[in-house]
VOSENU-961978 format. One line per field, with one value per residue: residue number from 1; residue in three letters; x, y, z of N, C-alpha, C in turn. Coordinates in nm, 2 decimals. Atoms other than C-alpha are relative to their C-alpha. Example, Ala and Ser with C-alpha at 12.3 -4.5 7.8 and 13.67 -1.06 7.14 Angstrom:
% VOSENU-961978
n: (1_2)
res: (ALA_SER)
n.c1: (0.09_-0.09)
n.c2: (-0.12_-0.11)
n.c3: (0.00_0.00)
ca.c1: (1.23_1.37)
ca.c2: (-0.45_-0.11)
ca.c3: (0.78_0.71)
c.c1: (0.09_-0.08)
c.c2: (0.12_0.11)
c.c3: (0.00_0.08)
END
This chain:
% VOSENU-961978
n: (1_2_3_4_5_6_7_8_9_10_11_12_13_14_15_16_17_18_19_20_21_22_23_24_25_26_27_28_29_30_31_32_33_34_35_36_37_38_39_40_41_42_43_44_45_46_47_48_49_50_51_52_53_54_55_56_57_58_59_60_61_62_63_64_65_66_67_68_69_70_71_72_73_74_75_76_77_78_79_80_81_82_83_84_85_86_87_88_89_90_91_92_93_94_95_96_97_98_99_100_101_102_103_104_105_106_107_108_109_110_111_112_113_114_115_116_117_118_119_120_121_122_123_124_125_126_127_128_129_130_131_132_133_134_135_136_137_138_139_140_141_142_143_144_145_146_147_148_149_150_151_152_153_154_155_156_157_158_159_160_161_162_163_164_165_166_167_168_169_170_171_172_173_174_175_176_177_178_179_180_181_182_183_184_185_186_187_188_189_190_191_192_193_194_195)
res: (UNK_UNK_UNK_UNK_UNK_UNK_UNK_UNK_UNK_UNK_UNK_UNK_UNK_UNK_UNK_UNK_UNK_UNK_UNK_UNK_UNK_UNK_UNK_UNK_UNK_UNK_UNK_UNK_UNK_UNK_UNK_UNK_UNK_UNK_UNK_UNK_UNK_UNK_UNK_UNK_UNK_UNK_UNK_UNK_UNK_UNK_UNK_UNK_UNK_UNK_UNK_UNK_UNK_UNK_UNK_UNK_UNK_UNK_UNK_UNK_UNK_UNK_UNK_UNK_UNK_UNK_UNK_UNK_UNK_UNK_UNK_UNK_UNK_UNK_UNK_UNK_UNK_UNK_UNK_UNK_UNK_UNK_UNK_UNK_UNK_UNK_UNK_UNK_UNK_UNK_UNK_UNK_UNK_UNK_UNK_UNK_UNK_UNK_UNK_UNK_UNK_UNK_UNK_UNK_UNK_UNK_UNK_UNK_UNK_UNK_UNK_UNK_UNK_UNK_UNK_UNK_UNK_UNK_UNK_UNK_UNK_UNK_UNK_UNK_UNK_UNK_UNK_UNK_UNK_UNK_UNK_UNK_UNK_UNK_UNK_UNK_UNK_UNK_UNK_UNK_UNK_UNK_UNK_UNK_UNK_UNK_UNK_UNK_UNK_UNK_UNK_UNK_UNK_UNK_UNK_UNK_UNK_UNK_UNK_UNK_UNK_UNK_UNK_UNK_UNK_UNK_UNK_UNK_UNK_UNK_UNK_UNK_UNK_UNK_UNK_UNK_UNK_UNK_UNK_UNK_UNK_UNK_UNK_UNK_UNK_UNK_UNK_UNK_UNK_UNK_UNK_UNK_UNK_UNK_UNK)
n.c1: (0.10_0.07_0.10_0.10_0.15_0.12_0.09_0.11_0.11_0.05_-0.11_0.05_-0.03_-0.11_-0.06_-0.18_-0.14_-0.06_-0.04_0.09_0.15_0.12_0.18_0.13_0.09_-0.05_-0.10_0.05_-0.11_0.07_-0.12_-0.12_-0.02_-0.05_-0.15_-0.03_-0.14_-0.03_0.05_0.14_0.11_0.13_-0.03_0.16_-0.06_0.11_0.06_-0.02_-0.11_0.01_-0.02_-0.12_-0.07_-0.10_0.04_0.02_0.13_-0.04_0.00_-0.09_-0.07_0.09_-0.13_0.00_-0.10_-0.04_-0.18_-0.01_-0.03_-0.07_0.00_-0.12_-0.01_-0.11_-0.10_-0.03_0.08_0.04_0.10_0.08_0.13_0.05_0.06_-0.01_0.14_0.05_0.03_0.01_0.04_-0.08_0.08_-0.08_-0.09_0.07_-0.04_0.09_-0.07_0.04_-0.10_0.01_-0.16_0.01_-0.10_-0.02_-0.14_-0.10_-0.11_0.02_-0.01_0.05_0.14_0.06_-0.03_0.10_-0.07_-0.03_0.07_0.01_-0.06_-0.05_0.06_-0.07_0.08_0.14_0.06_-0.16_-0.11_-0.10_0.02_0.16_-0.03_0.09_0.05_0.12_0.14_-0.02_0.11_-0.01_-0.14_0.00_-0.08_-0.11_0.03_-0.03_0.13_-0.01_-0.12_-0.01_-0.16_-0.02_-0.08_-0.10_-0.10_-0.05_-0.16_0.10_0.01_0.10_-0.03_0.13_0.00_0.11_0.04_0.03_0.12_-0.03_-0.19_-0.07_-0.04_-0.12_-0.06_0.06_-0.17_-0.03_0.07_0.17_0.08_0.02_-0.06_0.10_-0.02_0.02_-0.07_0.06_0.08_0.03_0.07_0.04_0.00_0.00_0.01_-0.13_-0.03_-0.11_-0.07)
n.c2: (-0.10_0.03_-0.03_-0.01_0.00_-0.06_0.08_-0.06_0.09_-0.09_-0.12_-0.04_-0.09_0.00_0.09_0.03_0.05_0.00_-0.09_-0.09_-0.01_-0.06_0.05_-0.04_-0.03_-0.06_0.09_0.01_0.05_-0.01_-0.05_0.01_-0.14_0.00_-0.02_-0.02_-0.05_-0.12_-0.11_0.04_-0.01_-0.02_-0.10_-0.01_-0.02_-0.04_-0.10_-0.05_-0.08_-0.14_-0.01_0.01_0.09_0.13_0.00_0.16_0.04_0.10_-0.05_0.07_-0.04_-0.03_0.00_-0.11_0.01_-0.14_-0.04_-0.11_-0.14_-0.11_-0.12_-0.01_-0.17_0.02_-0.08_0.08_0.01_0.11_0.01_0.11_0.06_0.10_0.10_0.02_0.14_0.04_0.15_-0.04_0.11_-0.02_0.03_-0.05_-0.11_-0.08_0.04_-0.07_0.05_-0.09_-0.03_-0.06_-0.05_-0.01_0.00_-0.15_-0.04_-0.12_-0.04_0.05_-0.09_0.00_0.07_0.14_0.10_0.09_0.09_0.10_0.07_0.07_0.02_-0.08_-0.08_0.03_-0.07_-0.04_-0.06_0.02_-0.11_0.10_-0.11_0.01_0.02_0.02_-0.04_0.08_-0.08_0.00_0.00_-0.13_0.02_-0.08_-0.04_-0.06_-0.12_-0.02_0.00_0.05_0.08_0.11_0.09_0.02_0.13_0.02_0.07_0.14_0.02_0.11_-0.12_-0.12_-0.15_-0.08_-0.11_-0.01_-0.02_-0.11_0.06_0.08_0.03_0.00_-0.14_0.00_0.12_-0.02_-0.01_0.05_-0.12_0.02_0.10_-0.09_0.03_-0.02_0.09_0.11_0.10_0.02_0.14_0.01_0.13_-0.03_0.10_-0.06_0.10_0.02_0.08_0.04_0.03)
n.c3: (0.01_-0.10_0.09_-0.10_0.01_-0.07_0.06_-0.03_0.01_0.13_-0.04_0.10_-0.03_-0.06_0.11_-0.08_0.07_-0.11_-0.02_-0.03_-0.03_0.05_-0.04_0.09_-0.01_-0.10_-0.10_-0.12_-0.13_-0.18_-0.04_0.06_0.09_0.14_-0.04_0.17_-0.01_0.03_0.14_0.00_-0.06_0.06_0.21_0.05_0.13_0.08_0.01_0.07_-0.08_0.01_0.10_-0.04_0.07_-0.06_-0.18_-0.08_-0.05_-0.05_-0.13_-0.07_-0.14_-0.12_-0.11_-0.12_-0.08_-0.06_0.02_-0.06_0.08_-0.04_0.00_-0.04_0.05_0.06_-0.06_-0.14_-0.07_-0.09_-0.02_-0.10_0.07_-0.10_0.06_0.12_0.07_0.14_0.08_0.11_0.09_0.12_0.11_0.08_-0.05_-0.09_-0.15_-0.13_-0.14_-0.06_-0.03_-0.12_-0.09_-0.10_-0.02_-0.05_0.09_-0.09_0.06_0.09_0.06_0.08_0.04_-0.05_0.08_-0.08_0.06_-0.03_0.05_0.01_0.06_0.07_0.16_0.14_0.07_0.03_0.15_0.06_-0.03_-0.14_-0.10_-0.03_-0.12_-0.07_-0.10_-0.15_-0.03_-0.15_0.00_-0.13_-0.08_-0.11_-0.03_0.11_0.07_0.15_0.00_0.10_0.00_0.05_0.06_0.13_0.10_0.13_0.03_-0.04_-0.09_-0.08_-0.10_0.09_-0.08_-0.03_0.09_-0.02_0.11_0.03_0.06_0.10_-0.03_-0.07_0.02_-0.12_-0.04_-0.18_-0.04_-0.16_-0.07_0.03_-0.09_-0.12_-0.14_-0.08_-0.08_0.03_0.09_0.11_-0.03_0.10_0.04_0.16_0.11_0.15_0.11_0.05_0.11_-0.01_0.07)
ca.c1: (0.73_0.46_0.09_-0.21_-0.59_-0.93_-1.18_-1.56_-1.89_-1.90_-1.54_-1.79_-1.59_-1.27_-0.94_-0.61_-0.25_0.04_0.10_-0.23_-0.58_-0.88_-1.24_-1.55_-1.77_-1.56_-1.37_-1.52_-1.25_-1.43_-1.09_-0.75_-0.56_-0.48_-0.07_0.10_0.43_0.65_0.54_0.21_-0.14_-0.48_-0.48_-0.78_-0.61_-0.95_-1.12_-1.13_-0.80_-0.93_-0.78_-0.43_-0.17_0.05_-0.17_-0.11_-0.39_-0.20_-0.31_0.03_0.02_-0.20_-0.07_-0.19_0.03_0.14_0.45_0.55_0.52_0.76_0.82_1.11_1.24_1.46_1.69_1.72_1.51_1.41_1.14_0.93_0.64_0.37_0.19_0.28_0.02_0.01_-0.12_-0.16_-0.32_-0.13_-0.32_-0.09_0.09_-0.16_-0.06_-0.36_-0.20_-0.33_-0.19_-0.19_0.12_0.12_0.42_0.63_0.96_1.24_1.47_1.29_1.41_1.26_1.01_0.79_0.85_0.62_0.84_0.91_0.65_0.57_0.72_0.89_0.69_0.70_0.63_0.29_0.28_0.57_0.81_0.97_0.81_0.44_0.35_0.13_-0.09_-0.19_-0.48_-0.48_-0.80_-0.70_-0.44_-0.40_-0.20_-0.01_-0.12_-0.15_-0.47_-0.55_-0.24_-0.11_0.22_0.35_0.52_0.81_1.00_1.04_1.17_0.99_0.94_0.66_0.73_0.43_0.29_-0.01_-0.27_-0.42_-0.75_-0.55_-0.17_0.08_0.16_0.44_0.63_0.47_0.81_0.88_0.72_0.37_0.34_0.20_0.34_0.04_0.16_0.04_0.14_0.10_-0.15_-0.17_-0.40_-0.44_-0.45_-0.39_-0.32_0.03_0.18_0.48_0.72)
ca.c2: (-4.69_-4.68_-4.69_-4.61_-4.68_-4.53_-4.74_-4.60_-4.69_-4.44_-4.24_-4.04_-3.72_-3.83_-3.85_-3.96_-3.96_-4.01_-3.65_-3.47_-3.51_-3.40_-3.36_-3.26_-3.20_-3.01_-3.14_-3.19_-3.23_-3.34_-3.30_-3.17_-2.91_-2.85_-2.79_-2.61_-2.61_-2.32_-2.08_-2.25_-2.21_-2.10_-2.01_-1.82_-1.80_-1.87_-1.60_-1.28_-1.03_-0.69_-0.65_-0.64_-0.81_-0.98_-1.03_-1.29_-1.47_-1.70_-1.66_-1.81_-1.68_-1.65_-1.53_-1.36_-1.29_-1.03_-0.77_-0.48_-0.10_0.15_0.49_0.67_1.08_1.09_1.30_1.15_1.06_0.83_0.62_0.43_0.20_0.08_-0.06_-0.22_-0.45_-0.53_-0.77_-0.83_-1.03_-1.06_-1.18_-1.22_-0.91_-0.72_-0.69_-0.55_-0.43_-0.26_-0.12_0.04_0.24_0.35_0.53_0.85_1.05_1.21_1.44_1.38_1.58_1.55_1.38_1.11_0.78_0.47_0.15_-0.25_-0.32_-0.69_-0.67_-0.42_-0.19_-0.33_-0.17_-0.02_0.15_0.19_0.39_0.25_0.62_0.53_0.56_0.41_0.54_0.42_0.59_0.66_0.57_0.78_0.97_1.12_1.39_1.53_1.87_1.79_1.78_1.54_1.30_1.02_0.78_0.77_0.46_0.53_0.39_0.08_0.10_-0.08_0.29_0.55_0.93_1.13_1.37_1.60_1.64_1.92_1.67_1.56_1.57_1.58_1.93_1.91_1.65_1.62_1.66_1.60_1.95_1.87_1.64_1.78_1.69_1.73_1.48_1.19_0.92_0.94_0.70_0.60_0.33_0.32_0.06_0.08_-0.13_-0.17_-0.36_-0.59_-0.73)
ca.c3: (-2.39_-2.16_-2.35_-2.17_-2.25_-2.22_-2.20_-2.25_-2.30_-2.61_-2.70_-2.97_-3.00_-2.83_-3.06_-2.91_-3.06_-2.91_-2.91_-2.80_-2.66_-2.88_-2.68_-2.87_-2.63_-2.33_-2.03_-1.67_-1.39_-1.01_-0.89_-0.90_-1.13_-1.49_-1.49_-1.79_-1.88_-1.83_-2.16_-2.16_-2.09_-2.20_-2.64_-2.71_-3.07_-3.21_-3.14_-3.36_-3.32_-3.39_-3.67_-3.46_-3.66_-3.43_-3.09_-2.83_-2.73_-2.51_-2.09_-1.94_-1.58_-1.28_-0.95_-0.59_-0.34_-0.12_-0.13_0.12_-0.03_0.09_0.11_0.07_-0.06_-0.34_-0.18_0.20_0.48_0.78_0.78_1.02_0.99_1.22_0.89_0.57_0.38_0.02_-0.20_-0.59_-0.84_-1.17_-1.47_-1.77_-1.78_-1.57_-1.23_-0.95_-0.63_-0.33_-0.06_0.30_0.48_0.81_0.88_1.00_0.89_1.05_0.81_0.54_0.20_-0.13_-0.41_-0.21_-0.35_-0.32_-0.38_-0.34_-0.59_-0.67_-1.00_-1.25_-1.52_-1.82_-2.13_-2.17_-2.53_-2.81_-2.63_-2.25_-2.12_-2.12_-1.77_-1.51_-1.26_-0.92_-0.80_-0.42_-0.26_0.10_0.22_0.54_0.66_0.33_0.17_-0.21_-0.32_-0.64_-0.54_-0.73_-0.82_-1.09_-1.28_-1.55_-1.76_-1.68_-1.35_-1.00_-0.83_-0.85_-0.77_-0.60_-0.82_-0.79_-1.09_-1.26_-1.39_-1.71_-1.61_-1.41_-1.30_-0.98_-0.81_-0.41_-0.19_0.19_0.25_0.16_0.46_0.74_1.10_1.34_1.58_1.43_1.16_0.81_0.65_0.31_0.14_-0.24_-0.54_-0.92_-1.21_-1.42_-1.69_-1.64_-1.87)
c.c1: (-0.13_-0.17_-0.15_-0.12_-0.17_-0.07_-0.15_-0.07_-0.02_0.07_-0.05_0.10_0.14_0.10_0.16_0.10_0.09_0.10_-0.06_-0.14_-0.12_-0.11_-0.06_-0.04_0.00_0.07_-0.10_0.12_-0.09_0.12_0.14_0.02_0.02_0.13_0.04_0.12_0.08_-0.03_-0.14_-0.08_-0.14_0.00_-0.13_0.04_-0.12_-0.10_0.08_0.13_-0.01_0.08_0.17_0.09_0.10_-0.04_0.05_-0.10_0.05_-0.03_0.13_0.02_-0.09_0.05_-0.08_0.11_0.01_0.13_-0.04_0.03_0.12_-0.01_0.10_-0.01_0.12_0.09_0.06_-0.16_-0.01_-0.17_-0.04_-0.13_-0.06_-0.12_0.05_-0.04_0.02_-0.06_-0.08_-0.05_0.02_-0.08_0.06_0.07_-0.05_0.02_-0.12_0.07_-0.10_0.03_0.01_0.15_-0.04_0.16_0.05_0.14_0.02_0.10_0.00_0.07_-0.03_-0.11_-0.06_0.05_-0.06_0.08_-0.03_-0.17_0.03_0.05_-0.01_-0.13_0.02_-0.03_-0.12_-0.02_0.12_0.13_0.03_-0.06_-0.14_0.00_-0.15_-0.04_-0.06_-0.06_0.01_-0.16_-0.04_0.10_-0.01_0.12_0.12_-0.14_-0.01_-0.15_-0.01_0.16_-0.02_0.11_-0.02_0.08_0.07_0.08_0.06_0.01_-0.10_-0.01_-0.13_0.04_-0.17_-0.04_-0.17_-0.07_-0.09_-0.18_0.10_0.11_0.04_0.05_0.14_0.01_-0.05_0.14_-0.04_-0.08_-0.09_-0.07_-0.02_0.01_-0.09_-0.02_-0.04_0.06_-0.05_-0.07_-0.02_-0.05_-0.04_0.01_-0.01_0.04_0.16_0.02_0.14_0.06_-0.06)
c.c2: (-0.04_0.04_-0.01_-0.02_0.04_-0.09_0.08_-0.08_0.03_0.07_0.10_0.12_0.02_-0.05_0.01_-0.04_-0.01_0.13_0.12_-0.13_0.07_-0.03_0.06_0.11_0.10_-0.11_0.10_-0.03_0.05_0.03_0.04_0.18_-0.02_0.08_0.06_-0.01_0.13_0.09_-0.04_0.07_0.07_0.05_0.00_0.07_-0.01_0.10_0.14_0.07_0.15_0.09_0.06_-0.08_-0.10_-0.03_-0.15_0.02_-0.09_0.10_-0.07_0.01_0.02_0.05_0.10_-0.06_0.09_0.09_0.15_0.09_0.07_0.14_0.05_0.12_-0.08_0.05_-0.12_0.02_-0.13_-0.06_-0.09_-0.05_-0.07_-0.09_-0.03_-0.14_0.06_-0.13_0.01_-0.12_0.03_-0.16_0.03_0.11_0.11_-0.01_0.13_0.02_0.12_0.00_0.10_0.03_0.09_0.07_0.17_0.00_0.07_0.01_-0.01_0.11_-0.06_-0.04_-0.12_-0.14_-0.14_-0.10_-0.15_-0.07_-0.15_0.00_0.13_0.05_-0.07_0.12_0.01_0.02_-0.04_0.01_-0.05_0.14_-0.02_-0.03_-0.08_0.08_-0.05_0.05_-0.07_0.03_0.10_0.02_0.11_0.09_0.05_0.12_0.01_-0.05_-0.06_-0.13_-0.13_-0.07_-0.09_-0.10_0.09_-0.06_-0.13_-0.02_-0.13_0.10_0.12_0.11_0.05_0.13_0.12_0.04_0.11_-0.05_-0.03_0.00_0.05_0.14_0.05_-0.12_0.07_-0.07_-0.02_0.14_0.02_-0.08_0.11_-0.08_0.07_-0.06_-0.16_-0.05_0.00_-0.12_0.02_-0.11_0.06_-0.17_0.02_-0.19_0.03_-0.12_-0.06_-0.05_-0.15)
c.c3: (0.08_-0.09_0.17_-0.11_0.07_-0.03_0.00_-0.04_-0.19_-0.03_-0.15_0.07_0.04_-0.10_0.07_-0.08_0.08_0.00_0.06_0.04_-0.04_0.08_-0.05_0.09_0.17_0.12_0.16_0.09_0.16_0.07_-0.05_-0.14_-0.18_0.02_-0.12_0.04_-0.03_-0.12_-0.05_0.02_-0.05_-0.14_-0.06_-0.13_-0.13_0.00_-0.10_0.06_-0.04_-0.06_0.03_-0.07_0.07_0.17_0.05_0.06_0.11_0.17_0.06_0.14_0.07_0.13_0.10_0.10_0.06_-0.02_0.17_-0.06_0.12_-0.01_0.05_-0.05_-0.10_0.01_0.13_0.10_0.06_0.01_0.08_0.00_0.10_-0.13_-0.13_-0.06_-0.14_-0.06_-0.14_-0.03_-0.18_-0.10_-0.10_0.04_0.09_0.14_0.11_0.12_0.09_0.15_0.13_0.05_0.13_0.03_0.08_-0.03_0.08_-0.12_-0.13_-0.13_-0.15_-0.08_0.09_-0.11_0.03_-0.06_0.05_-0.05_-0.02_-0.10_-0.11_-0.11_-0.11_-0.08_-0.09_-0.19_-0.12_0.05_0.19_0.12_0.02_0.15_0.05_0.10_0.08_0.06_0.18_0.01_0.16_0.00_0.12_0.06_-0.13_-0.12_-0.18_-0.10_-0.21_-0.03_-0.04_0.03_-0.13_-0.06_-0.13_-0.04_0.04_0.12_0.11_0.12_-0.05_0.09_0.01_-0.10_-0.01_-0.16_-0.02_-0.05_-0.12_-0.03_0.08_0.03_0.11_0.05_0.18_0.07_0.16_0.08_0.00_0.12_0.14_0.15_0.10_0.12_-0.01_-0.11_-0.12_-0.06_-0.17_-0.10_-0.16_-0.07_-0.15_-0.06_-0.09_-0.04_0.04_-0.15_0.00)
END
């Protein structure tokens, strides 16, 4: 067994077993990381729980990265792309993504569909149908005035949908886009829950 030693001037505060590390008075790191093990990582278990009975307090995940979005009909259709940028930042089960398309369609036929999210819906509320919404911050070249995508049920796909101010009122289809001779252009970002 391998024993290690601290030596200080003054270890007031400091209590070592050979199963943990107590510090009093906080921890300083000049360099370098703090590493968790898989199901690990930050337990803000002492603070209050808002009178929730079974919350986790546990942060186990950090994460940016990029993904490519898509866009597809749920019927049929061709698509082609002179842009596709994403990139997210996932915070426990909270996943930020945002998101630029550049594209154009031949033969398109039905609901829009924004896809090849960074990772799957989880579930939001009781029920596996609570949905998300990703809030489009431009879109160019498509006729639907109040447009969104919509996350259900679990899946790792959102259908276009236009809104009335406080729901969903029609599904936005391959006929809403308008063909003017140029490229459709779609940049947005939202928020969604993973598993």
């Amino acid at each position: 067994m391998t024993r290690s030693k601290i030596r200080t001037s003054g270890a007031e505060g400091l209590t070592l077993s050979s199963t943990s590390l107590t510090i009093a008075n906080g921890l300083t790191l000049t360099d370098g990381d703090i590493a968790f093990a898989d199901g690990h990582g930050l337990s803000f278990a002492a603070t209050s729980d808002a009178g929730v009975s079974t919350p986790n307090e546990l942060l186990d995940d950090y994460e940016e990265g990029t993904w490519t979005p898509t866009i597809s009909f749920n019927t049929s259709g061709t698509v082609s792309y002179s842009r596709q940028d994403g990139s997210y930042t996932k915070v426990g089960r909270m996943i930020l993504i945002e998101f630029a398309l550049i594209f154009d369609v031949s033969s398109a036929n039905g609901i829009i569909v924004l896809g090849g999210f960074p990772f799957a819906q989880g579930v939001v509320g009781p029920t596996n149908n609570d949905r998300s919404v990703l809030n489009l911050g431009y879109i160019d070249n498509i006729n639907a005035d109040d447009f969104s995508f919509l996350m259900t049920g679990g899946g790792s796909t959102a259908n276009a949908y236009r809104y009335n101010g406080t729901q969903k009122t029609d599904s936005v289809t391959h006929s809403q886009l308008i063909n003017d001779g140029g490229l459709f252009n779609i940049h947005g970002s939202g928020v969604y829950k993973t598993s």
